[in-house]
C-alpha positions, 0 to 999 in steps of 0.5 A, a space after each residue: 538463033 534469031 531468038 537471041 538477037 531479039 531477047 538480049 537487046 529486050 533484056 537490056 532495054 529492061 535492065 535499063 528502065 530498073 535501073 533508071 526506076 531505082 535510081 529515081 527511088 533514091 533521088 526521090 529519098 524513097 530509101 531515106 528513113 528505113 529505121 524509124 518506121 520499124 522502130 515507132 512500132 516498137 515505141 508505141 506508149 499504147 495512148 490513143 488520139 480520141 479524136 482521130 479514133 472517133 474520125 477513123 470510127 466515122 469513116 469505117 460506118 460510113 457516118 452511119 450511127 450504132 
């Protein structure tokens, strides 16, 4: 029984700390722009910045040549 004195105030203590974490997500804007993200995926025009593919390339080698 001693058990239960323990464990219910810890669950609130829990509760508490995600609800304060979701809450600062909000006020963060975290759940500002939840449509555009999933949408530029499906508006990709398939065109290609040669120059950010070349720097992405670089980094992926490690600046070693092929």
């Amino acid at each position: 029984m001693s058990v239960i004195l323990i464990l219910i105030p810890l669950s609130l203590v829990v509760a508490a700390l995600f609800l304060g974490a979701f809450i600062w997500a909000v006020r963060g804007g975290q759940y500002e722009d939840t449509c555009t993200p999933s949408m530029r995926v499906l508006a990709d025009d398939g065109t290609v910045d040669v120059k950010a593919a070349k720097a992405v390339d670089f980094e992926n080698n490690n600046g070693r040549s092929r």
